[in-house]
N, C-alpha and C positions, 0 to 999 in steps of 0.2 A: 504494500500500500504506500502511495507516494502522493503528496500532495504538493509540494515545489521542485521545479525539474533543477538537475546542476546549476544551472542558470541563473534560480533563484525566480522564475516564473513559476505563475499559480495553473499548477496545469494539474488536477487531480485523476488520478489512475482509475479504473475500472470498479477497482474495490473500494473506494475510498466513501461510496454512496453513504453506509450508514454510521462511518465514523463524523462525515462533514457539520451534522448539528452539532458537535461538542466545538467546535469553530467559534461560532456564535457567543459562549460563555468569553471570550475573549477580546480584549480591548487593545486598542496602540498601546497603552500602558504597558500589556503581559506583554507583548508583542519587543517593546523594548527592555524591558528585564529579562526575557530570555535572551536578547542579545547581552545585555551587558552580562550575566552570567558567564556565558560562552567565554566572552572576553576574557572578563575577570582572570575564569580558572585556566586560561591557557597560560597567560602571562603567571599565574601562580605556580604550576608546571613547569615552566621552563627557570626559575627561581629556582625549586626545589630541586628540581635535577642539579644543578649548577653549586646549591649549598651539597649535594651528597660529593658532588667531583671533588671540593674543596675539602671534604674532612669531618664533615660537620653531623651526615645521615650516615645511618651504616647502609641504609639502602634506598633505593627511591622506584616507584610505581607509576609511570608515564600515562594521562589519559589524552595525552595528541591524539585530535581524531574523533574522540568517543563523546564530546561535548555536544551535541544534540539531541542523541539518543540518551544522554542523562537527563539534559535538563529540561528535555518536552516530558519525559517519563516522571522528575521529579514534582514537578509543577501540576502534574495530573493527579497529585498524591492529597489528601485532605488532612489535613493538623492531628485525628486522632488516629489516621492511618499508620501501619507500624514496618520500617524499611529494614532490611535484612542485606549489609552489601557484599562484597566478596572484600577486594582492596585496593579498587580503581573507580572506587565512584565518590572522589573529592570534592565534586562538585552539587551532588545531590546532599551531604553530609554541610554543604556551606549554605544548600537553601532552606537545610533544616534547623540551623541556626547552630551549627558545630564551627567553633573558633576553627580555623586553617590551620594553626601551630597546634594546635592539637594533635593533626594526623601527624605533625613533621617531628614532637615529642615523640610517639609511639615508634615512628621510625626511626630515631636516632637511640633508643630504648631506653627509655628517663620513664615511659611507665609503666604498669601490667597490663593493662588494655585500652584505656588511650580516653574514656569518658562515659560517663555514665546517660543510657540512651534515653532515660524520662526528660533528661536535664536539656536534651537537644531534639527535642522534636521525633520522640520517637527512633532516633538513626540510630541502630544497633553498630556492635563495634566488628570492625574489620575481620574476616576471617582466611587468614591464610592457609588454611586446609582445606584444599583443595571441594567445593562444593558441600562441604559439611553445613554451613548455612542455608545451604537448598532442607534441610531436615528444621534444623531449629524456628526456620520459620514456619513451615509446617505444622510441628507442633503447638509452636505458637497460636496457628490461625484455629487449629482444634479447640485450645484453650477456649479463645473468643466463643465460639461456638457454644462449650459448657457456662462460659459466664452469659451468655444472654445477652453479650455486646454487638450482634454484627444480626442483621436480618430482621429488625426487629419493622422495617418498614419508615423512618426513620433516616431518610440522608445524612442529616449535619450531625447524627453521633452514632448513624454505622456503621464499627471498625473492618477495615481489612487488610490485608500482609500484602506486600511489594517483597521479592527478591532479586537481586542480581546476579548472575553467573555468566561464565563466558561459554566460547564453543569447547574450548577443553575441559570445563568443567562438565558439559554435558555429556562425556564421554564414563565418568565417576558412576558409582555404584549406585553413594550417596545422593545424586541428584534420581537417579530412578528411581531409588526407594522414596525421594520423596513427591514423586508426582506417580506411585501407586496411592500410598496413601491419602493425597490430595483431593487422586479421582474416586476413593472409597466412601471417605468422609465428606466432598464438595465442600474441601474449605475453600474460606473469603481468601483469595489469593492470587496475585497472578507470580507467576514466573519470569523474570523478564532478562531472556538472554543476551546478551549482547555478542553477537555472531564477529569478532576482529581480522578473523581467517588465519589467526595465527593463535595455535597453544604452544608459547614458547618456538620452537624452532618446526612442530608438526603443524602440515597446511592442516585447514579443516578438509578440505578434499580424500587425506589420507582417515580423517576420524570416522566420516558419512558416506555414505555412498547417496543419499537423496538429501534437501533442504531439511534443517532440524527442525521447522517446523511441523512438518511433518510427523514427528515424531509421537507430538501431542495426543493424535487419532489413536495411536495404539494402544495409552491409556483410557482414552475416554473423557479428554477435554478438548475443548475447540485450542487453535493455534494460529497464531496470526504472520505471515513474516511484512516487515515496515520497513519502509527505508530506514535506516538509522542515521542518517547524515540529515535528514530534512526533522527538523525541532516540532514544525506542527502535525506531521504527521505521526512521532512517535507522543507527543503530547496527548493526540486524540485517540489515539488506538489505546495507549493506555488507559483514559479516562472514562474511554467506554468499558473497558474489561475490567476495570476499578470499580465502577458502577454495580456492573454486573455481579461481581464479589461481595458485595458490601447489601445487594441485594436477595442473595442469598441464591442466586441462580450457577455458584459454581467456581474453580478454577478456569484460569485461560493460560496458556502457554504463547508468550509474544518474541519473534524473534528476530531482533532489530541487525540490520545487514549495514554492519560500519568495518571501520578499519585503523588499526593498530599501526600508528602511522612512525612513532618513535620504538624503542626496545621490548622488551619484555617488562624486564626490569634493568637499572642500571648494571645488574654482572652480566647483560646478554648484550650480543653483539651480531645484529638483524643483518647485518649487511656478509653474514657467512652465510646466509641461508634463505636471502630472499631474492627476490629477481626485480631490479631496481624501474625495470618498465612497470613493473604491479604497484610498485609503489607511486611511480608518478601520475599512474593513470587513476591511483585514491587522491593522492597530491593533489588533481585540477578537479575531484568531487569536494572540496573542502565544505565541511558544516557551517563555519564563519562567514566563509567568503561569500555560500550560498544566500544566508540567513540576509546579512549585509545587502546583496543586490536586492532582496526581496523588499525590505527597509526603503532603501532609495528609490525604487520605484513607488510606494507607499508615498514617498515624499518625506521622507524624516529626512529633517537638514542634516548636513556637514557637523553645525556646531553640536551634536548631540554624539555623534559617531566619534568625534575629535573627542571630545568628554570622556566617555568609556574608554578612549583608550590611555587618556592621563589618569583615569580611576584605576585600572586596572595597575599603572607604574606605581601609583602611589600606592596601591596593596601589596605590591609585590617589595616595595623598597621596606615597609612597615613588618611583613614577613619576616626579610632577611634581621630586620633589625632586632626584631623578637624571638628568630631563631638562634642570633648570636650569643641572646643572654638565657639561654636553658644551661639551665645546671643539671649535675647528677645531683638522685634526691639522696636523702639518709639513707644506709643501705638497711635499716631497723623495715622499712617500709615492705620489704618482701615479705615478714610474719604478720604485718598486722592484721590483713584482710585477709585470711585462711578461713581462719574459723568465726564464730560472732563471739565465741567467749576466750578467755584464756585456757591454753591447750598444754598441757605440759610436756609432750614431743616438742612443738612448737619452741617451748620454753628452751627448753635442748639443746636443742638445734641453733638458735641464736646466741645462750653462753657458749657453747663452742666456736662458734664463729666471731664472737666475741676473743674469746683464748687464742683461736687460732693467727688470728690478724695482730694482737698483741705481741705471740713469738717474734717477730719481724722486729718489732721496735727495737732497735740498738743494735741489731746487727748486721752484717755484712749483705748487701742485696746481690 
């Protein structure tokens, strides 16, 4: 489903029929905060990579590329809805009101998991194992089900679960097992892949033999595939399957066709294993570039497109400046949240590391 060609003309595709009313809930207003979003988090990306080169991150997670298919998907999302992300959606975690040094704390490892998700809009924390959040939101959405929160008829306080996962992660045990589950129980949920065409160094080509859309049918929920480069079409296809979730009509499986246009992560090194025509031929579909011409034909002046993009320097300059003053915390802070009470393993465990660290003092390194 595609509703602006590369071009950034409104030219909507075949299927696009019964997403196009959620269009309508939208104003030039939403129209330019998903631009400025876009902006923001590239120029925030390109910071953070640049703090990991320097010394400062032990690692960094590149979303060049994937800013449309975030931020029409996160924007589709409602204040009590509950987001489950893998650890490339920086940008959905920024519209959910998640401080930016935040993620770049977690990655430089100053904390145990990086924020707590009531505190930010529902964004649950990062999971770097591989697709195991394809489950816990699952579960999650079961919960809602038992509490009486989601179907009750009810829009503005029927909850439902958003996940992210990539094509590699669709390949996990764990993400099937949780879209059995999903189709069992019809939790409030949608799925929502984001297809890069690269797991690490494997094309998706070697993972599928058909679109993973697809895939959905064998379960027993519907499945959408969206352009993922054009922001109002994954905005709408979301908000309709969002709907529908929250309505009690089901899971949906949505699978946004973008592309992974910088690394894996900063230890991977794309350019031993990809064929650099593929990339330029994503290069000239850019989600920016697109969103942008769509804008100016709108008629949004100059002076507003000029603005996001000195907002975007000055968040990124505000980043670095607040990346530089993380500290390491007390290392006391790894017992305290084990348990809720005091633990006397616990207790153990830290006089000795107490004594051990002690040994050192005054002697020879």
């Amino acid at each position: 489903m595609q509703l602006l060609s590369p071009a950034g003309v409104f030219a909507p595709s075949e299927t696009a029929a019964e997403f196009l009313p959620y269009l309508d809930q939208l104003t030039e207003a939403d129209y330019r905060r998903f631009y400025r979003d876009m902006v923001v988090i590239r120029r925030f990306d390109k910071e953070a990579a640049n703090l990991q080169r320097q010394g400062q991150l032990a690692l960094w997670v590149p979303s060049h590329g994937q800013e449309a298919a975030q931020v029409g998907s996160a924007h589709a999302t409602r204040p009590q809805d509950h987001i489950f992300p893998s650890y490339r959606e920086h940008v959905v975690g920024m519209i959910r009101g998640l401080d930016l040094v935040d993620i770049l704390r977690m990655l430089r490892g100053v904390t145990l998991g990086g924020w707590t998700p009531e505190d930010h809009g529902n964004f649950h924390l990062y999971t770097l194992v591989l697709a195991s959040q394809t489950l816990h939101a699952t579960g999650y959405a079961m919960g809602m089900q038992l509490d009486g929160s989601t179907a009750t008829g009810n829009p503005e306080t029927d909850q439902a679960v958003i996940v992210y996962f990539g094509d590699g992660a669709s390949s996990q045990g764990d993400a099937n097992e949780a879209l059995v589950f999903a189709a069992s129980y019809q939790t409030p949920q949608v799925f929502f892949l984001q297809n890069n065409h690269w797991a690490i160094s494997v094309p998706v080509t070697r993972q599928s033999r058909t679109p993973l859309y697809l895939r959905a049918g064998g379960f027993g929920i519907p499945g959408t595939q969206v352009d993922g480069n054009d922001v109002l079409a994954s905005y709408a296809v979301t908000a309709k399957h969002l709907d529908d979730a929250r309505a009690g009509r089901g899971p949906a499986l949505i699978e946004a066709l973008t592309y992974r246009v910088g690394a894996h992560t900063t230890a991977d090194d794309p350019t031993k294993y990809r064929d650099p025509e593929e990339l330029a031929y994503w290069v000239a579909r850019d989600p920016i570039v697109r969103f942008r011409a769509y804008l100016q034909g709108l008629g949004v002046e100059m002076e507003f497109l000029d603005a996001v993009d000195e907002e975007a320097e000055d968040n990124a300059a505000d980043v670095r400046r607040r990346a530089l003053e993380i500290h390491s915390p007390e290392k006391n802070v790894i017992f305290d949240n084990v348990y809720a009470e005091p633990h006397p393993l616990l207790q153990e465990q830290e006089a000795w590391l107490e004594r051990y660290e002690a040994s050192f003092e005054g002697g020879d390194a």
